[in-house]
N, C-alpha and C positions, 0 to 999 in steps of 0.2 A: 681526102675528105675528113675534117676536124666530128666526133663524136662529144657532142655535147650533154649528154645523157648522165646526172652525177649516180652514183652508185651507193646507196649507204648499208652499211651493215647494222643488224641489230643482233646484240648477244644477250642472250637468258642464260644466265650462268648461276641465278640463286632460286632457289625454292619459289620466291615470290613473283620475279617475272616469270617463271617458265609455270606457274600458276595462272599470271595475267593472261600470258599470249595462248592459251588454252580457253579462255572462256573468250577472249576476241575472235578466236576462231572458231568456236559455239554460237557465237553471237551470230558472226557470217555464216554459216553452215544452216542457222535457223532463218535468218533472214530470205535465203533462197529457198529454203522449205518452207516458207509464207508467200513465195509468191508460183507454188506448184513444181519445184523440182524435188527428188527423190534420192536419198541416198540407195547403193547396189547391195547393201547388206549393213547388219548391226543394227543398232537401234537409233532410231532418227533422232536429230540434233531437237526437236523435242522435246521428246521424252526424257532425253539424258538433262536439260535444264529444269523441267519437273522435278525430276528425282534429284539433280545435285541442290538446287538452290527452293526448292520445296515452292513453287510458283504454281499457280492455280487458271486456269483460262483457256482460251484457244492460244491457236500460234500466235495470231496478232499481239494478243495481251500479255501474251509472257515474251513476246519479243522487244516490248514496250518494258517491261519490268526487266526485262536481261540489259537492253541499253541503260536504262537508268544504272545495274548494276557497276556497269563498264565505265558509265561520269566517273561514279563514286571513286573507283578503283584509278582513274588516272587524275594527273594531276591536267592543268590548261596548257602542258608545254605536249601532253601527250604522255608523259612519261609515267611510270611507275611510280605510285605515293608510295613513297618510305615510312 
């Protein structure tokens, strides 16, 4: 049985991606905390977008201001603007 399944790897190997894929996965962390799940300890994905990107709102609204963040930050191939 042929596995058709492609496998891709992504490496953060410089300050700036290993920056990006950090707020992509604030963004998803927040996204699930908009729609009632919880993180087990720490401070919620949230609070930490509050405090890092100084956004103002409920979740919805700074979840809406964090994706706009995330346009910004890639480019249309998906990739990290240089």
């Amino acid at each position: 049985m042929e596995n058709n399944i492609t496998e891709t790897a992504i490496v953060a190997d410089t300050a700036q991606t290993i920056n990006a894929y950090r707020i992509l996965a604030l963004k998803a962390s927040l996204k699930l905390e908009a729609r009632g799940m919880r993180h087990s300890r720490g401070f919620s994905a949230y609070a930490t977008a509050k405090r890092e990107f100084n956004l103002k709102g409920d979740r919805m609204s700074v979840l809406n201001q964090l994706e706009k963040i995330v346009e910004n930050l890639l480019d249309k191939r998906g990739q990290v603007k240089v």
